[in-house]
N, C-alpha and C positions, 0 to 999 in steps of 0.2 A: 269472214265478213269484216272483222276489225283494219282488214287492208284496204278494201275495197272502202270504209267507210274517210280511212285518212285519205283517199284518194281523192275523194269527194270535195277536200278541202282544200286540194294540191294545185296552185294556178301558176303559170309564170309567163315571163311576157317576152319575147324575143324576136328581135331584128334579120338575123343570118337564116334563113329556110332550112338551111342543111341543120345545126343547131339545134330546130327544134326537131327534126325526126330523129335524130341521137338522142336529146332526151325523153322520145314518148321511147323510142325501142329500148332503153337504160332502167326505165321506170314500167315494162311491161310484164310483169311476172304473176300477173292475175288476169288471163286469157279477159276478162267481162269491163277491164278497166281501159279497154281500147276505146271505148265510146266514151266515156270519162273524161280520158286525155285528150282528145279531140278539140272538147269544149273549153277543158280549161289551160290547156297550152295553147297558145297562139301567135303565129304568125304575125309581130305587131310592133310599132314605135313606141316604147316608152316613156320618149321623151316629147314626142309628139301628141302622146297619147288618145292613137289612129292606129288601124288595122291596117293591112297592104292594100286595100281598095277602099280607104283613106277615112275609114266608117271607122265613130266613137267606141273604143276597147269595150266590152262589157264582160259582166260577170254573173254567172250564175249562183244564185244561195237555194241553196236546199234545207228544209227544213224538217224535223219527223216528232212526231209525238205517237202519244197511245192514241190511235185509229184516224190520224192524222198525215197527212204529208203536202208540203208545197212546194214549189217550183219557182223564182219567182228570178230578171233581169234586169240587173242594174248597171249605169255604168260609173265610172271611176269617181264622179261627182259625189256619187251615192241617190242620184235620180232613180227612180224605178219605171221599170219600161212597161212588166208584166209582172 
């Protein structure tokens, strides 16, 4: 669990496609962190800071407490979406 949890925290932003499936396949060695990486690697400008179909980067934060957990989408401004 403690991989899965740094995973959770794991974002990076890149330009080249090929790029990023090198580092989700490099970083996949917990079968459940496939969906993980999905979200928080991305396809994206950072210096444009734009996704390849030209939409604001955003970020997921997850949060956990005792009988607690949120979800919540922000993007690079620190806007919140949801």
């Amino acid at each position: 669990m403690p991989v899965l949890l740094a995973l959770l925290c794991t974002y990076g932003i890149e330009l080249l496609e090929d790029n990023i499936a090198e580092c989700r396949t490099n970083m996949l060695e917990v079968r459940a962190a496939s969906y993980v990486l999905s979200l928080n690697i991305v396809h994206s400008d950072g210096l444009k800071m734009r996704t390849s179909d030209n939409q604001p980067i955003t970020l997921r934060r997850r949060t956990r407490g005792p009988g607690v957990s949120s979800h919540r989408i922000y993007d690079l401004a620190g806007r919140m979406f949801s």
